[in-house]
C-alpha positions as CSV (number, residue, x, y, z in Angstrom):
1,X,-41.2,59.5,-3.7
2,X,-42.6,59.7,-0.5
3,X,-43.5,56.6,1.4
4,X,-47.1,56.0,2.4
5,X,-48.1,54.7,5.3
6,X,-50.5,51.8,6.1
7,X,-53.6,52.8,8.2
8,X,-53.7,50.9,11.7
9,X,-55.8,48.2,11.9
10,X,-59.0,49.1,13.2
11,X,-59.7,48.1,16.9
12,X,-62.2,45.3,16.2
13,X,-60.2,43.9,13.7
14,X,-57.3,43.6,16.4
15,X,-59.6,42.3,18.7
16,X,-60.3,39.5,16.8
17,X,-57.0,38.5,15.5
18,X,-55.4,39.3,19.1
19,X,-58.0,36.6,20.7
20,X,-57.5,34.0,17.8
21,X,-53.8,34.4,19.0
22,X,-54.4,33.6,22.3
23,X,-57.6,31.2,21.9
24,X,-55.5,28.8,19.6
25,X,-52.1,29.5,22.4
26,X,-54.2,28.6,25.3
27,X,-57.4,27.6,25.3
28,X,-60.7,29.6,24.9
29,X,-61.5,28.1,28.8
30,X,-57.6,29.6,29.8
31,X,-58.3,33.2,28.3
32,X,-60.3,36.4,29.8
33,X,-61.5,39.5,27.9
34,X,-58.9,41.0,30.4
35,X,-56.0,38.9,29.2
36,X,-56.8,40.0,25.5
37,X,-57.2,43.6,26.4
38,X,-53.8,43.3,28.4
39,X,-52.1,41.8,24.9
40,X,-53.8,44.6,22.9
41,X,-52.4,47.3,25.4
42,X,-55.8,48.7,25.3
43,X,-58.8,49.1,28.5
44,X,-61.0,46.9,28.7
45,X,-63.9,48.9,28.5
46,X,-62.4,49.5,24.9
47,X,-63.0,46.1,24.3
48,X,-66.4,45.7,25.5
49,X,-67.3,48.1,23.7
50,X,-66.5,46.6,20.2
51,X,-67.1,42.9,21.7
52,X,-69.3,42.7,24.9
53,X,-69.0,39.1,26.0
54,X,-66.2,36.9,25.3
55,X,-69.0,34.4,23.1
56,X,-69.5,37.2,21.0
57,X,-65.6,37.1,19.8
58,X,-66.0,33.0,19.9
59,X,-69.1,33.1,17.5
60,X,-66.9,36.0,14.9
61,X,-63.6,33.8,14.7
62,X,-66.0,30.5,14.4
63,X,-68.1,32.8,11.0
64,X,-64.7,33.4,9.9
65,X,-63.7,29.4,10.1
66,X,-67.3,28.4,8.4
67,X,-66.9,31.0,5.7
68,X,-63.2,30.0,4.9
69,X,-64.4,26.3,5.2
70,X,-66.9,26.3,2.4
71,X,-64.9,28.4,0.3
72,X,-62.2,25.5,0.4
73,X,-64.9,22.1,0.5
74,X,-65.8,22.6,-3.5
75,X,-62.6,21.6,-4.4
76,X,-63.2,18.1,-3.6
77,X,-64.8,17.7,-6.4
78,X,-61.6,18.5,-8.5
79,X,-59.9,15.5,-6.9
80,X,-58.6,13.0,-8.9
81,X,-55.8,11.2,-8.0
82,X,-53.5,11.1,-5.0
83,X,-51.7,14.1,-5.5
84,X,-54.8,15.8,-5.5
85,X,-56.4,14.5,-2.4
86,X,-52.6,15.4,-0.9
87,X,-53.1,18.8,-1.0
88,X,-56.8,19.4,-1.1
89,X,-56.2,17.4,2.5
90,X,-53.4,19.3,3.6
91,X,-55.2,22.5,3.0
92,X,-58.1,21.3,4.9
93,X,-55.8,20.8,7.6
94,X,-53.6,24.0,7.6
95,X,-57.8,25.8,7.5
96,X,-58.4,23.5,10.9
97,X,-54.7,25.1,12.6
98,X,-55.4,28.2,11.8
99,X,-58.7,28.1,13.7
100,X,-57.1,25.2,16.0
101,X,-58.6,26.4,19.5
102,X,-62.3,25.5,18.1
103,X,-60.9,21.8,18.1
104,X,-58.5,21.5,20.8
105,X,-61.6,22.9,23.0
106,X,-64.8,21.6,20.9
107,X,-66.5,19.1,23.6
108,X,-66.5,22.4,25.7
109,X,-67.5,24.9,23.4
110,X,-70.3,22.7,22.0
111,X,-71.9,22.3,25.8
112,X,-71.8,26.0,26.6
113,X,-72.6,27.6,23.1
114,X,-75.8,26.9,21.4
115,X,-75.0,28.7,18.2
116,X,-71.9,26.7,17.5
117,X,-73.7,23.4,18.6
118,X,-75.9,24.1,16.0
119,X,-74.0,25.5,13.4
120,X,-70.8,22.5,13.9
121,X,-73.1,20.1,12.7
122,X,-73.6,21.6,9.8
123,X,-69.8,21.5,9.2
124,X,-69.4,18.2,10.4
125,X,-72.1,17.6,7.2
126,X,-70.5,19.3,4.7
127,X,-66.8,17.9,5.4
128,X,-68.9,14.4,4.5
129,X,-69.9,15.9,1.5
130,X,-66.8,16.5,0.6
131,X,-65.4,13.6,1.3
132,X,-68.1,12.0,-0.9
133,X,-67.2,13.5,-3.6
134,X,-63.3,13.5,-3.3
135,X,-63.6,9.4,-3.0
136,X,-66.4,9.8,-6.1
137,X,-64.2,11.8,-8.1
138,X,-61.1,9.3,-7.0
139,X,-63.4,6.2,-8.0
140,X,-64.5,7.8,-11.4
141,X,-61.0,8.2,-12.3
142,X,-59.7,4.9,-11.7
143,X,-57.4,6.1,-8.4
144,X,-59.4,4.4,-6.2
145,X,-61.8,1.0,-5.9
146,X,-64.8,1.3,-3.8
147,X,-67.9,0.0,-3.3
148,X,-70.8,2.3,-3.4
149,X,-72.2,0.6,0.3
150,X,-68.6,1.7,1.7
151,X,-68.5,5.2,0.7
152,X,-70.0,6.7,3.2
153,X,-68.5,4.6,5.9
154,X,-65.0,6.1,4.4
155,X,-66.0,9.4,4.2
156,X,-67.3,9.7,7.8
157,X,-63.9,7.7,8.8
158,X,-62.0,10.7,6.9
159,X,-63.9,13.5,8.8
160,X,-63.2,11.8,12.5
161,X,-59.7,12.2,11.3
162,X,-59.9,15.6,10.5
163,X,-62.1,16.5,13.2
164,X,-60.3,14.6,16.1
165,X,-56.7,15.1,15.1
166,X,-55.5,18.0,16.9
167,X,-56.8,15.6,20.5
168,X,-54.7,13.0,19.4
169,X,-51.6,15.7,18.7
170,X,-52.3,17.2,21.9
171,X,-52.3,14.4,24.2
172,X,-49.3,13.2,23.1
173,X,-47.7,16.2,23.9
174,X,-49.6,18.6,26.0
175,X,-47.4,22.0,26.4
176,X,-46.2,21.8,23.1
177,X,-48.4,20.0,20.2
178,X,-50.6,23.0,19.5
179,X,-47.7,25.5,19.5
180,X,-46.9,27.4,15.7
181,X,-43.5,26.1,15.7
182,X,-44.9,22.4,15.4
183,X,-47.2,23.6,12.8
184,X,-45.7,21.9,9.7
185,X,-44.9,18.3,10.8
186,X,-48.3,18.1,12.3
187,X,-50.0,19.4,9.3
188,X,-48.1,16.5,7.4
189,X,-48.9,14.1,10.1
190,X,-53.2,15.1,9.4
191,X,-53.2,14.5,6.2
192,X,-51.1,11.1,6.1
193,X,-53.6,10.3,9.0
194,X,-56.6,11.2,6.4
195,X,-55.4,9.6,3.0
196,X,-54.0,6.2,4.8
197,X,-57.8,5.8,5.1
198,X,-57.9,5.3,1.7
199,X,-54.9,3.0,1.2
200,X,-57.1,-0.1,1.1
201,X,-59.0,0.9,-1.4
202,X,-56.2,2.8,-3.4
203,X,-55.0,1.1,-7.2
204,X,-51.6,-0.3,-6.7
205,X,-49.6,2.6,-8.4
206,X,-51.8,5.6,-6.4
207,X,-50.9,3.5,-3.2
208,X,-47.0,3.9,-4.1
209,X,-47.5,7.3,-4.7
210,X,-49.1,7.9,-1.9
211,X,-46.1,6.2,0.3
212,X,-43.6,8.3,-1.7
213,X,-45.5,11.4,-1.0
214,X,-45.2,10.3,2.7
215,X,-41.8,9.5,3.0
216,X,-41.3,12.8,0.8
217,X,-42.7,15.1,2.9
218,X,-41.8,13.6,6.8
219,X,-38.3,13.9,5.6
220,X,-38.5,17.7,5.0
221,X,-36.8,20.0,7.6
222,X,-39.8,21.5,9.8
223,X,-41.3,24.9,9.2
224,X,-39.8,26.7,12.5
């Protein structure tokens, strides 16, 4: 039986993956339209002519992040206990690496972009949401003990984790915290940073869990 072959990619398409690439690598500040087009082995007329301006690839990868991000925020609402806020974390998490150059550059991109200044916000509101409703769902279940006045607090506390993470991997180790091959211990690193957040309000036996899922997972051999 003959084989059949995939169709190439069409141009736009590895446009956008060829600058996510290259954005999350080194910087949306550190990467030119001719850089991308000189990775692509393509002109870069070729390229202006499916992206004109470098915003306009910026503004498609950032649609792509927002869509992907509120495809993943409803399952907060499933959270129940530990295990669950684990991975509903560590997804969140592995969504923000895969679109990592919007945070390892977002003071930057906010002051020069007006459509992601408005539109972050929006995420930034909706990751409270969900946070809201994982510690909601957590509290109804008996996981977790919270006052109502401190909810909020939390929640907020969780998204400045999320949101300000990759800064605090990246300083600590500037020409290699953001690379792929650091993906996986940094991912764990996230979400222990997210759910210790919790710890204080956590019922004795989701607290132990929580330490064993911990110790569990920093002792796995990194993704390389």
């Amino acid at each position: 039986m003959a084989s059949v072959k995939k169709a190439p990619r069409r141009t736009a398409e590895r446009i956008m993956l060829a600058s996510l690439e290259l954005f999350n690598r080194f910087g949306v500040p550190n990467v030119s339209t001719t850089m991308i087009a000189a990775d692509l082995g393509i002109s870069p007329g070729n390229l202006y002519y499916h992206y004109p301006a470098k915003e306009e690839l910026i503004n498609g990868l950032f649609k792509r992040y927002e869509g992907a991000l509120n495809e993943l925020l409803p399952a907060s609402q499933g959270v129940r206990d530990v295990e669950d806020a684990w991975f509903f974390m560590h997804s969140l998490f592995e969504l923000v690496w895969q679109y990592r150059f919007l945070y390892r550059d977002l003071n930057d991109l906010l002051s020069n972009n007006r459509m992601l200044e408005s539109h972050f916000k929006t995420v930034l509101l909706n990751k409270s949401r969900a946070m809201r409703q994982l510690l909601n769902g957590l509290s109804s279940s008996g996981a977790v003990r919270i006052d109502a006045r401190e909810v909020e607090a939390t929640a907020n506390n969780m998204v400045v984790v999320v949101t300000y993470w990759l800064s605090f991997e990246y300083v600590q180790n500037p020409r290699q915290a953001l690379e792929s091959g650091n993906a996986q211990q940094a991912l764990l690193r996230g979400a222990q940073h997210a759910l210790q957040v919790l710890a204080p309000f956590l019922e004795t036996s989701q607290r132990q869990h929580l330490l064993s899922l911990s110790e569990a997972y920093s002792t796995e051999t990194p993704t390389p």
